[in-house]
Each structure stands twice: as structure tokens, then as C-alpha cells.
Backbone as CSV, one residue per row, in Angstrom:
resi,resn,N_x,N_y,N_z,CA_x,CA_y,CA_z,C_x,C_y,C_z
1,UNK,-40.708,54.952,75.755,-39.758,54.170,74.961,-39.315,52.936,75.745
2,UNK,-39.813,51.917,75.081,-39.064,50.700,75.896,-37.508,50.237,76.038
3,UNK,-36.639,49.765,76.968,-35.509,49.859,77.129,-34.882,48.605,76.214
4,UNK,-34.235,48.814,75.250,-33.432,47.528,74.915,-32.475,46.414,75.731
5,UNK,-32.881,45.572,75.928,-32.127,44.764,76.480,-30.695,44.262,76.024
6,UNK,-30.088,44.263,77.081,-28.631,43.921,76.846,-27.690,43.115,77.517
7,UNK,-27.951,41.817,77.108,-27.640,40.461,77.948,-26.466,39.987,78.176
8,UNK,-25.660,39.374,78.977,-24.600,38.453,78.398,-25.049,37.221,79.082
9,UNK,-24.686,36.245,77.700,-25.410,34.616,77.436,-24.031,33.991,78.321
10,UNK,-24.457,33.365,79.319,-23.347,32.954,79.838,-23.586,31.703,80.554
11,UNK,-22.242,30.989,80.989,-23.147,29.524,81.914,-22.330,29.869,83.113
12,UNK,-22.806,29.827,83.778,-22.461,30.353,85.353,-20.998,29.256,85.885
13,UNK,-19.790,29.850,85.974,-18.834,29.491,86.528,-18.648,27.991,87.196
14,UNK,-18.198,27.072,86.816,-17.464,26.011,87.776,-16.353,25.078,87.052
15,UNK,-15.664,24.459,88.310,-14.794,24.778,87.914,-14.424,22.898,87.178
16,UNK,-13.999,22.847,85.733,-13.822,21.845,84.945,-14.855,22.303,83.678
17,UNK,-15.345,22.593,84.073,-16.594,23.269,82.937,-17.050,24.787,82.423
18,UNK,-15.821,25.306,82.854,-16.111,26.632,82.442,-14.900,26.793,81.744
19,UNK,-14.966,27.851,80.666,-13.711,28.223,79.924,-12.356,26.935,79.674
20,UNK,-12.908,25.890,79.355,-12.291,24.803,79.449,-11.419,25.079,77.787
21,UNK,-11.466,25.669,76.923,-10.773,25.780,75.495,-9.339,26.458,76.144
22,UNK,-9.539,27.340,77.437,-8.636,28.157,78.130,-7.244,26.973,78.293
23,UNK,-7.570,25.868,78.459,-6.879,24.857,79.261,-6.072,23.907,78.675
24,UNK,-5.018,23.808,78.262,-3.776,24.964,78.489,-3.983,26.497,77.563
25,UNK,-3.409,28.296,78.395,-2.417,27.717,79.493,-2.749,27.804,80.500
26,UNK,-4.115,27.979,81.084,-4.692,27.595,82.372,-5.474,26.589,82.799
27,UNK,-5.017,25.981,84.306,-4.963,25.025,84.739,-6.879,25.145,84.987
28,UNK,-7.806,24.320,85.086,-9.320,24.378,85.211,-9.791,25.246,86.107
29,UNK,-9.305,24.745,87.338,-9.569,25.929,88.407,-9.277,27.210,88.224
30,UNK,-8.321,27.741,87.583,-8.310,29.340,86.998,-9.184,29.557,86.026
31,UNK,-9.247,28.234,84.770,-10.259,29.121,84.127,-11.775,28.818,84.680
32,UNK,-12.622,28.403,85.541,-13.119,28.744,86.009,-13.092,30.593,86.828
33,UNK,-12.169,30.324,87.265,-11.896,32.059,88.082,-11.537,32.698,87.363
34,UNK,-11.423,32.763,85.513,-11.331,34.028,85.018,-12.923,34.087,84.299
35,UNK,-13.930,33.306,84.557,-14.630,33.322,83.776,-15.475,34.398,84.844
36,UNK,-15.609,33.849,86.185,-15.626,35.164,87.226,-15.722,36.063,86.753
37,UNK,-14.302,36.474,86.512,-13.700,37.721,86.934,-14.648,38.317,85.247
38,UNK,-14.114,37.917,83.993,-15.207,38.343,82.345,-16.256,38.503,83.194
39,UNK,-17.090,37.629,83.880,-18.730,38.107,83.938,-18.910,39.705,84.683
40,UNK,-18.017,39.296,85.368,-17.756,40.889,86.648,-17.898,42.340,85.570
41,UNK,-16.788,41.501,84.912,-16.474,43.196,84.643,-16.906,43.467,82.932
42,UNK,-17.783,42.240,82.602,-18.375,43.046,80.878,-20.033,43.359,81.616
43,UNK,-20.313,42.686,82.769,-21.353,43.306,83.665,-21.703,44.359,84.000
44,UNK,-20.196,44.832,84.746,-19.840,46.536,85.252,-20.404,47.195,83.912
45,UNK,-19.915,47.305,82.859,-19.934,48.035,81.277,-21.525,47.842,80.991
46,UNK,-22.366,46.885,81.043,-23.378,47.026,80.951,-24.231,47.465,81.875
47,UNK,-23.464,47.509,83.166,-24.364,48.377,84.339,-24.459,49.848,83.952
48,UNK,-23.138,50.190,83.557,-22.855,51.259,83.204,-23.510,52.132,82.745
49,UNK,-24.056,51.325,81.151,-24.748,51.278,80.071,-26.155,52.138,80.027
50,UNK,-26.494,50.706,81.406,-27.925,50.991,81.917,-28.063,52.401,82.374
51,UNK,-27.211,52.856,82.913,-27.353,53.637,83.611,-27.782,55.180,82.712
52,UNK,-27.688,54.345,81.332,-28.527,55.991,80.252,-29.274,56.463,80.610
53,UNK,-30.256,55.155,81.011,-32.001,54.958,81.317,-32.530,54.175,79.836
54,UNK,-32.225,54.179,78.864,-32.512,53.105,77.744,-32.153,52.095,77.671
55,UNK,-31.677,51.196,78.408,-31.188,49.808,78.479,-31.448,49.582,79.583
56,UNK,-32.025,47.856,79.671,-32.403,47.222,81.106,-31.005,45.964,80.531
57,UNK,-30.196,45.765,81.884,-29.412,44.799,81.941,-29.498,43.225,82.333
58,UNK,-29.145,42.477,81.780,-29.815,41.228,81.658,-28.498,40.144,81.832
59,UNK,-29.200,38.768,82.278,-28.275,37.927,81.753,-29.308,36.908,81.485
60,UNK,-28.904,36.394,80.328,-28.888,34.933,80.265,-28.584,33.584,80.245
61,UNK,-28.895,32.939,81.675,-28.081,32.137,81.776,-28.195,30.471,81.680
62,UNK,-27.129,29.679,82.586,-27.952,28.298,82.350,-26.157,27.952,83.703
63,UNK,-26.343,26.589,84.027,-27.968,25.713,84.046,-28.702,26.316,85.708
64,UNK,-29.893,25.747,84.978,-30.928,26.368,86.368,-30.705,25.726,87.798
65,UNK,-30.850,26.651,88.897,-30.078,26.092,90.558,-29.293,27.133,90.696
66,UNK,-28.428,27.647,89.435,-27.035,28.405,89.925,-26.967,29.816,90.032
67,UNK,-28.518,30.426,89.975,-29.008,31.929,89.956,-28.506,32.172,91.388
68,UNK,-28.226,32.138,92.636,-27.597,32.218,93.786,-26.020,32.695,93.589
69,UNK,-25.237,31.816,93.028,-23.957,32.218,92.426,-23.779,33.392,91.195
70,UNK,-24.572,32.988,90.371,-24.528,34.045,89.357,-24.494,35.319,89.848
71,UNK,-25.979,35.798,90.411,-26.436,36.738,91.235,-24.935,37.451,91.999
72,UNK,-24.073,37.026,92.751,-23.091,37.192,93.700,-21.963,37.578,92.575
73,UNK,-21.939,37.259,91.003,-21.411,37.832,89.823,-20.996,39.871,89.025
74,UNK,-22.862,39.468,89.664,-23.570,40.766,88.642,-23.748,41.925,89.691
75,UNK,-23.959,43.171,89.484,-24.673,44.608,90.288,-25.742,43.873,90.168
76,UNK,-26.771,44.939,90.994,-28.284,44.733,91.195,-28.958,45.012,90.348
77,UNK,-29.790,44.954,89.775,-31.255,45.369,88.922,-31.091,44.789,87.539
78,UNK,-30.125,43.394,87.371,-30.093,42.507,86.473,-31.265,41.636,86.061
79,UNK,-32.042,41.725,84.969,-33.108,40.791,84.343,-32.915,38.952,84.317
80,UNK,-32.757,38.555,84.788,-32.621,36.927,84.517,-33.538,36.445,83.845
81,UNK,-32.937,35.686,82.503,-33.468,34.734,81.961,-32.960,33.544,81.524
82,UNK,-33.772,32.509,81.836,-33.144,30.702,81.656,-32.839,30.503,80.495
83,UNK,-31.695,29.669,80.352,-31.335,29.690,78.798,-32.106,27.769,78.340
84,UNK,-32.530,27.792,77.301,-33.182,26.774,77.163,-32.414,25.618,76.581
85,UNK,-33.183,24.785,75.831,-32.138,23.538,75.479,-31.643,23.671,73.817
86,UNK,-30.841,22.756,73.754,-30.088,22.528,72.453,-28.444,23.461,72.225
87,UNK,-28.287,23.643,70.844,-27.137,24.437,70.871,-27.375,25.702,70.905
88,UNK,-26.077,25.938,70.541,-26.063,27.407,70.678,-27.122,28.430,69.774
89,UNK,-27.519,28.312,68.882,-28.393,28.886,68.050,-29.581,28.990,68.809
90,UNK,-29.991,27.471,69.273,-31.441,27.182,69.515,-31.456,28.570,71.152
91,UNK,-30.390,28.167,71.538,-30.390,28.841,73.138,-30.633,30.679,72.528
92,UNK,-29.412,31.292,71.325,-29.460,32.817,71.177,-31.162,32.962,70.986
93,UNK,-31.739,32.067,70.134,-32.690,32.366,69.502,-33.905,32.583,70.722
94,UNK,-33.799,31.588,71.806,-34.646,31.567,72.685,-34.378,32.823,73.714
95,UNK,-33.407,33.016,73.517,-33.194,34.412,74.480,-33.224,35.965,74.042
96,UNK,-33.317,35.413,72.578,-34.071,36.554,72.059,-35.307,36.724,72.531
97,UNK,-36.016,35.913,72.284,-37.327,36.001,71.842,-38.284,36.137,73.545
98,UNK,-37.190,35.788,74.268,-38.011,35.360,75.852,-37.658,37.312,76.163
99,UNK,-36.496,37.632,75.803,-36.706,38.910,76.402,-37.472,40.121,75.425
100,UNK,-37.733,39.780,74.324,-38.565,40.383,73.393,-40.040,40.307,73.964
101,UNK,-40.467,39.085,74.465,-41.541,38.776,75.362,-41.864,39.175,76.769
102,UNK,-40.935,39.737,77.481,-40.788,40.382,78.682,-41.059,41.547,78.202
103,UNK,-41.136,42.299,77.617,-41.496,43.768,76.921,-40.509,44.518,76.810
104,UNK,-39.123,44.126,76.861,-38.217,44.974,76.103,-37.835,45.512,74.871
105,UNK,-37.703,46.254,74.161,-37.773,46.439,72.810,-36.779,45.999,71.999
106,UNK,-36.090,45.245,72.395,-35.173,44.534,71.130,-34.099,44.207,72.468
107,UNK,-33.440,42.957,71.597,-32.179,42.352,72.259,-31.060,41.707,71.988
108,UNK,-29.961,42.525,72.629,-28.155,42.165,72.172,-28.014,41.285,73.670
109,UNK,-27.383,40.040,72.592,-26.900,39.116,73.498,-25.246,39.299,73.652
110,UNK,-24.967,39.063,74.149,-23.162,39.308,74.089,-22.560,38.300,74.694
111,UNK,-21.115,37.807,74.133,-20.960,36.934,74.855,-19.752,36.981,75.728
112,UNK,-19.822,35.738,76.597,-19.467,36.285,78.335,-17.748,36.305,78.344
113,UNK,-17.038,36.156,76.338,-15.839,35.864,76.918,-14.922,37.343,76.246
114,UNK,-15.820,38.426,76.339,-14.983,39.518,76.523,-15.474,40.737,77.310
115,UNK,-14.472,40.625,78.065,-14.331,41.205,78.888,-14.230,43.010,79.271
116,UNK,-12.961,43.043,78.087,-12.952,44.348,77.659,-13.443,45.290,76.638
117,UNK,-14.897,44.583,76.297,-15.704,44.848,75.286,-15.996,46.212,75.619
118,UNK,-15.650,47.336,74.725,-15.700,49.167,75.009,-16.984,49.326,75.260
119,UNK,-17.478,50.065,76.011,-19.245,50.728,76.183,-19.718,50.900,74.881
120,UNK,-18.526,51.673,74.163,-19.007,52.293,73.046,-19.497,51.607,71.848
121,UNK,-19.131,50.141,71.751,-19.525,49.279,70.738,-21.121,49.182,71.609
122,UNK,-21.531,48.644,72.481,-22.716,48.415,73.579,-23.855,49.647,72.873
123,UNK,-23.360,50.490,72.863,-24.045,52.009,72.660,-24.452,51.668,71.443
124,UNK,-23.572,51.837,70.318,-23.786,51.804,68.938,-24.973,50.771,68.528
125,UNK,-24.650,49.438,69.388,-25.315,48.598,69.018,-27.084,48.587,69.523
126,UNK,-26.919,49.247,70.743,-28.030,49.623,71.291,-28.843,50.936,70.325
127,UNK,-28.223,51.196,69.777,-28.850,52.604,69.038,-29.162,52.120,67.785
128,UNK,-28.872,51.302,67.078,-28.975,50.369,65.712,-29.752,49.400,66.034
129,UNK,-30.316,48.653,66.818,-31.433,47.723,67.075,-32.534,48.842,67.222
130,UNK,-32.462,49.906,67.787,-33.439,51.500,67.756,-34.123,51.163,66.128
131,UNK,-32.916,51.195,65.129,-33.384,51.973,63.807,-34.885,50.820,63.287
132,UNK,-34.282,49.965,63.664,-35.833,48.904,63.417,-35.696,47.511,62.987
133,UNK,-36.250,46.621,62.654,-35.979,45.403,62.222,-34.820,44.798,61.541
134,UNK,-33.544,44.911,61.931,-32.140,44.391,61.104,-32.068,43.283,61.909
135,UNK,-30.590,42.930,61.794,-29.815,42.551,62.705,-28.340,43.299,62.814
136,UNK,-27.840,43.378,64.211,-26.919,44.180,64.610,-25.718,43.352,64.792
137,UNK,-24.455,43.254,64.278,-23.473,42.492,64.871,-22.272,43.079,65.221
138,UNK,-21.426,42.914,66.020,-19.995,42.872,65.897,-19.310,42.008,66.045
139,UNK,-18.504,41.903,64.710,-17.448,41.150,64.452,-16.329,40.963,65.124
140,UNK,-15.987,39.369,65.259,-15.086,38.866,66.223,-14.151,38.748,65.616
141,UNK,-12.774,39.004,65.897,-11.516,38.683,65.920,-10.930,37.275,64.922
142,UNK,-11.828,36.267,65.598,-11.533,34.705,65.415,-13.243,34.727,64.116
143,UNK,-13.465,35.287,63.662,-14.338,34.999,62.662,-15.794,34.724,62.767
144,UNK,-16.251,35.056,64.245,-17.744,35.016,64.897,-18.409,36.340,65.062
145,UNK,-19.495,36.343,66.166,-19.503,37.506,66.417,-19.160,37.856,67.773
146,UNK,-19.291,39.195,68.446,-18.908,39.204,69.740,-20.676,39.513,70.087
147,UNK,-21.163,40.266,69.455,-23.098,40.456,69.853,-23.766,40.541,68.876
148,UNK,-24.944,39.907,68.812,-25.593,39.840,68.236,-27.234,41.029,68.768
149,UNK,-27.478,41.742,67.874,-28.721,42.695,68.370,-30.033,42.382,67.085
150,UNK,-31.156,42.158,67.665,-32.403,41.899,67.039,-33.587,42.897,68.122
151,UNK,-34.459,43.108,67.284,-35.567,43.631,67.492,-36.954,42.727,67.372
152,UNK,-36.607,41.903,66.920,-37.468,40.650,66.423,-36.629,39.660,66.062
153,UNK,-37.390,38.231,66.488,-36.278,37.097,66.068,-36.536,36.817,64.938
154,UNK,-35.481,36.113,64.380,-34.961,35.650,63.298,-35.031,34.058,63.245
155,UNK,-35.229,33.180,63.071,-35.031,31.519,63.299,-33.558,31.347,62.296
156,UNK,-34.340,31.970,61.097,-32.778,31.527,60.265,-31.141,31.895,60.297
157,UNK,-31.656,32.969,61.015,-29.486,33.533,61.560,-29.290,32.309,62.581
158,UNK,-29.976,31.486,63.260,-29.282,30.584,63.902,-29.349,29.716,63.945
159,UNK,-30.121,28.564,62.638,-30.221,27.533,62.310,-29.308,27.020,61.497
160,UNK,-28.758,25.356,62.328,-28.011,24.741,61.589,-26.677,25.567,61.578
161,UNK,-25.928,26.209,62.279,-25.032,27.220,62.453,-23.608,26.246,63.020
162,UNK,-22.740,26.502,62.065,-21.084,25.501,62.618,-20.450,26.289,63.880
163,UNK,-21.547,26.313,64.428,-20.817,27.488,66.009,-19.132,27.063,66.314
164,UNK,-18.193,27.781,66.526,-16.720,27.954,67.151,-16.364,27.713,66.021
165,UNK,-16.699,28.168,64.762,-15.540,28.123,63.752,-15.661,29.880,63.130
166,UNK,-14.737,29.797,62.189,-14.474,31.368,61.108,-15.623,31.374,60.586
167,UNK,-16.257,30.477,60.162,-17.244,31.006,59.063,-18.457,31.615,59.674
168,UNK,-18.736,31.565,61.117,-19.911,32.117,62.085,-20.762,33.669,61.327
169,UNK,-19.819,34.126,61.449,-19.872,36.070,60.547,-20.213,35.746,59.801
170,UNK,-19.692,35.616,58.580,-19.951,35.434,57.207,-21.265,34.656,57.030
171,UNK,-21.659,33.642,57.391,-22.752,32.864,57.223,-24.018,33.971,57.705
172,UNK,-23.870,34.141,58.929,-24.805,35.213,59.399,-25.213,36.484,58.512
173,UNK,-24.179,36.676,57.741,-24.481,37.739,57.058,-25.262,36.982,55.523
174,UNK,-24.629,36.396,54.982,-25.436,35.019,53.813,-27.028,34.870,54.138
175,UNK,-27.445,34.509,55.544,-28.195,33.775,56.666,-29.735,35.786,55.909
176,UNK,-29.027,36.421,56.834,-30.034,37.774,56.145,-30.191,38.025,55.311
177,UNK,-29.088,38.380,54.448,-29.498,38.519,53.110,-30.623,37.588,52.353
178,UNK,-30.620,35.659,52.870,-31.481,35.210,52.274,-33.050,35.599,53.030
179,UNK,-33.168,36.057,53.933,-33.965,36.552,54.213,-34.592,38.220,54.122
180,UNK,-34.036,38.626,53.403,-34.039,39.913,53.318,-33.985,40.659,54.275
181,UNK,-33.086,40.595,55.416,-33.161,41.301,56.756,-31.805,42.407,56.603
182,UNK,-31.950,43.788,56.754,-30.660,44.488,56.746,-29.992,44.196,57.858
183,UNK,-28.011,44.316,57.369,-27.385,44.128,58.822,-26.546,45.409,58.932
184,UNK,-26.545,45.797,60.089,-25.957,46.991,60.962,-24.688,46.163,61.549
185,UNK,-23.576,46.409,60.564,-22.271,46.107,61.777,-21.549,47.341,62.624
186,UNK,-21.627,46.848,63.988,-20.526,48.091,64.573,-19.338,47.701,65.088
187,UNK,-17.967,48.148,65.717,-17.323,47.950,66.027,-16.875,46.398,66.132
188,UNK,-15.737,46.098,65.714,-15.926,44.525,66.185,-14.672,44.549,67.233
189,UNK,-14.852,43.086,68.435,-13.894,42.978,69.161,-13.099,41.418,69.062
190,UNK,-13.056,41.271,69.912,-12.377,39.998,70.399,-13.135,39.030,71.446
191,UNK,-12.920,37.895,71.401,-13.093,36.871,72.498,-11.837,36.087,72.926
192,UNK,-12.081,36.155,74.555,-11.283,35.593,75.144,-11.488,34.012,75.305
193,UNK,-11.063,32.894,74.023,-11.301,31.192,74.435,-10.283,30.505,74.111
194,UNK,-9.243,30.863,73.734,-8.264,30.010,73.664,-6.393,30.765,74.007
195,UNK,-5.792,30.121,73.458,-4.418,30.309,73.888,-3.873,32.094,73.499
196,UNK,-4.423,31.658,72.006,-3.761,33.098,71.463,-4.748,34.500,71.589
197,UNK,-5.427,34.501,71.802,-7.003,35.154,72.467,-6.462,35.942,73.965
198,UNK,-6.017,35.051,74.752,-5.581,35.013,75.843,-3.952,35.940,76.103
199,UNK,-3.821,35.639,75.021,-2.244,36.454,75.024,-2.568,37.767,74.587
200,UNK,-3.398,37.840,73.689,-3.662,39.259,73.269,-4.500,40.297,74.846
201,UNK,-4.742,39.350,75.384,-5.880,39.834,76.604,-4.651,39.856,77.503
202,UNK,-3.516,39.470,77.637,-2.476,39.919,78.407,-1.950,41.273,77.951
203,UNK,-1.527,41.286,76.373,-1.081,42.384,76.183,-1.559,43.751,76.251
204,UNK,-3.335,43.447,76.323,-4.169,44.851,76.377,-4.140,44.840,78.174
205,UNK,-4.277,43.975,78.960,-4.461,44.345,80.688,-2.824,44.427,80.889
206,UNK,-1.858,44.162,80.620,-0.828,44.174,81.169,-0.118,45.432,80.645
207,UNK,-0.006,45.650,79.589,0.660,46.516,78.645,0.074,47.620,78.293
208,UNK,-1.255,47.696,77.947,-1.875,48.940,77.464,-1.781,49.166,75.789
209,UNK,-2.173,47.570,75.221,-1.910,47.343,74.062,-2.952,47.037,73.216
210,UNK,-3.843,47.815,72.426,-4.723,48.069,71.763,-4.692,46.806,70.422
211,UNK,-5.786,45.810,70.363,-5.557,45.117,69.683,-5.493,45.755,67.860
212,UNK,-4.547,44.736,67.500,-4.236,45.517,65.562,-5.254,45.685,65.368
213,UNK,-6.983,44.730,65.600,-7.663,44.987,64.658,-8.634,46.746,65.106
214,UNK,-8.961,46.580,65.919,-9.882,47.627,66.633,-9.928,49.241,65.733
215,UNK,-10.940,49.512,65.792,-11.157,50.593,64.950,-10.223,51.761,65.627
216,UNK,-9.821,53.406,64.864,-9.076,53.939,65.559,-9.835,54.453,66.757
217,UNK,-9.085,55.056,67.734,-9.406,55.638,68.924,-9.966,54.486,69.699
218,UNK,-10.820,53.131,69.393,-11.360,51.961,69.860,-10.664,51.768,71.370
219,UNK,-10.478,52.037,72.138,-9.720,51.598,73.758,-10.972,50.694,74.484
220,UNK,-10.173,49.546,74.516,-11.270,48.218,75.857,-11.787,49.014,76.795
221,UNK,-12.337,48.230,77.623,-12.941,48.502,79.115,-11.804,48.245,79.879
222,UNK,-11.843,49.025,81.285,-11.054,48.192,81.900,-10.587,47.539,82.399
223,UNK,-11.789,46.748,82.856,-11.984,45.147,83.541,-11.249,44.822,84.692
224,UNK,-11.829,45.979,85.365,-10.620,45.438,87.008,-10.378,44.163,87.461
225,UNK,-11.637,43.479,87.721,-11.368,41.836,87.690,-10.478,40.772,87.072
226,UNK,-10.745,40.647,85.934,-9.759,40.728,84.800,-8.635,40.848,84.964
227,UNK,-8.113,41.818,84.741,-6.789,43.037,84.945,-6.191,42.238,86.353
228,UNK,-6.886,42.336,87.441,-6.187,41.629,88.369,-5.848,40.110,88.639
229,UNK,-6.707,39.584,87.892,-6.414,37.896,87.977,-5.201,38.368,87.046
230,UNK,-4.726,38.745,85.744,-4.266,38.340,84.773,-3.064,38.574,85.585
231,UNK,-2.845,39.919,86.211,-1.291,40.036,86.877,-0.776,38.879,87.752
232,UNK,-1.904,39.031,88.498,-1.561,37.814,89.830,-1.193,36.599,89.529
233,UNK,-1.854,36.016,88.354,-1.244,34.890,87.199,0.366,35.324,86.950
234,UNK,0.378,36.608,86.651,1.608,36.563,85.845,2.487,36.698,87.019
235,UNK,2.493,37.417,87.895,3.036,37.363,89.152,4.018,36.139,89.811
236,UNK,2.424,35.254,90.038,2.778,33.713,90.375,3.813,32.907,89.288
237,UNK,3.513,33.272,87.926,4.551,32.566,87.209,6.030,33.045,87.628
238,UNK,5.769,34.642,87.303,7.618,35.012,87.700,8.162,34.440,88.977
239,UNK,7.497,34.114,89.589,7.964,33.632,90.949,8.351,32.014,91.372
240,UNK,7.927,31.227,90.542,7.437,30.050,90.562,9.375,29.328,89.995
């Protein structure tokens, strides 16, 4: 049985150019260092993952030079693959298809801005790219997805796509149907890119506060990385 791959699409940390939607209420140089700390620990969860024996762990990244840093991100026995040009569509689509071409049997991309994304959505989704040619999603918070899972690519789920708005989901689902492709949704979460995103990601690392939407029993990861920037932030404010 070949292992499904299970990526997170990410652009390797620096600092003015990473997690920049973060900014306000963090200053560049932090969100650079929380984007760190997300890769660390939705990494850990997919190391985890791996560790079934049916999933090989992956990233896909960009831009090329920064596999040295990345690397110093992730555990060991991570798949690297280059993320190619254009937007965001053109890049999911190519990283489908490059690790479909490496001989993995299907592939969930995920993306790098949650952190406390549960194993258990990872699982589900990994077991539903199994059933055969769909597409697999979970639904984001802010109206996207948080992963996307294929067994074979698709061109049309990511063509011409209004990426960072509400309608991301919904279109995607429009996007199969005109193609006759079934979709498998599982669990949906959250992304961490802007102000109010960010507050909710305080209240689940600080508090132990289960977002409204999350299915029942649904509990995050626990993102030690994460978890500790967010205090030390909050720390520094009370003090300041």
C-alpha cells in the first residue's frame, strides 16, 4: 500500500514576509517567529501521523536556497518538494501532482497557518483520499479550506480561484460538482492570518477554549511552540 502524502504548503519564515496579514497585532519580526513556531508544531502532528506507517510526511515549500532553514523547522524523514510558480492554485495544483509523481498515493496539502490542526481531522482525511478519486476538504473558519486531499489532480478546483476570500469552499465545491468529482468533507478548522484568527488562537493556547465552530469532542493539537510564543507575547505585554 502506498503511503499518502501529507504536506504543509508553506514559504519558509523571514522576517517582513512571512505572516505579514498578522501585522497588526504583531510587529514583523514576531510574525515571522510565529510562523516558526505553526511550522514546528502542525509538523510534530504530522510526524505523529506518520508514525501509523501509512503516511510519508512532506513539505512543500518555496522559495528555493531556504531548504537549510526549513529543514532546522521540521523532524527528520520529511519529503521536500519545490513549490513552483504563479498563484496559489497553480502552486496546490503542482504539488499535487509532483508528489502524486514521486509514488505516493494521493495528497493533502495543508496549510502552514494552523497550528492546532487535531491529528484526527489529518486521519480522517488521510483515510478518505484511501476511498478513491474525490476530493477531500476541511472547511475553514474564514470560508476556505484548511486541506485539501486528492488522489489525482484536478486542474479545475484551482483555476482562476479568488484565493483569501469566503467564497474559496463554496466555489471548490461548485468547481467538482462541474466536474463530476465526489467531495469528502471532514472536520473543519481554523487558520491563523489575521487579527481575529489570532485572538481565537489565544483563547484556545491560553485558556483551553475550544473554538464555537469545531465538531463535538473536536480538541486542537497542542502546539508547544505556539503555546509558548503566544504566552511570552502575552507576558511581555502585561509587563510593558
Amino acid at each position: 500500500m502506498k503511503p499518502i502524502a501529507v504536506a504543509i504548503i508553506c514559504k519558509t519564515p523571514m522576517p517582513g514576509k512571512s505572516k505579514t496579514r498578522l501585522s497588526p497585532p504583531l510587529e514583523p519580526e514576531e510574525c515571522a517567529a510565529i510562523s516558526s513556531c505553526f511550522i514546528r508544531d502542525l509538523a510534530r502532528t504530522i510526524r505523529e501521523l506518520a508514525d501509523d506507517g501509512d503516511v510519508a510526511a512532506a513539505a512543500v515549500y518555496t522559495p528555493f536556497g531556504t531548504e537549510p532553514a526549513l529543514r532546522r523547522l521540521l523532524p527528520d524523514g520529511f519529503h521536500f518538494t519545490l513549490q513552483g510558480d504563479g498563484d496559489l492554485g497553480a502552486r496546490l495544483l503542482k504539488g499535487t501532482a509532483d508528489l502524486i509523481d514521486a509514488g505516493f498515493g494521493g495528497a493533502i496539502l495543508v496549510n502552514s497557518d494552523s497550528p492546532t490542526l487535531p491529528k484526527s481531522i489529518l486521519r480522517a482525511a488521510v483515510d478518505a483520499v484511501r476511498e478513491g478519486d474525490n476530493v477531500v476538504l476541511s472547511p475553514a473558519f474564514d470560508g476556505g479550506y484548511t486541506l485539501i486531499g486528492l488522489s489525482r489532480p484536478h486542474a479545475r478546483l484551482f483555476d482562476n480561484m479568488p484565493w483569501s476570500t469566503p467564497q474559496v469552499y463554496e466555489l471548490t465545491l461548485e468547481r467538482a460538482r462541474e466536474i463530476g468529482l465526489p467531495v469528502v468533507n471532514v472536520p473543519g478548522w481554523y487558520d491563523v492570518d489575521d487579527a481575529v484568527s489570532y485572538a481565537m488562537l489565544e483563547g484556545e493556547v491560553l485558556r483551553g477554549a475550544t473554538p464555537s465552530f469545531a465538531a463535538a469532542g473536536l480538541k486542537g493539537a497542542a502546539a508547544p511552540a505556539t503555546a509558548r510564543f503566544v504566552r511570552d507575547r502575552q507576558s511581555a505585554l502585561l509587563r510593558a
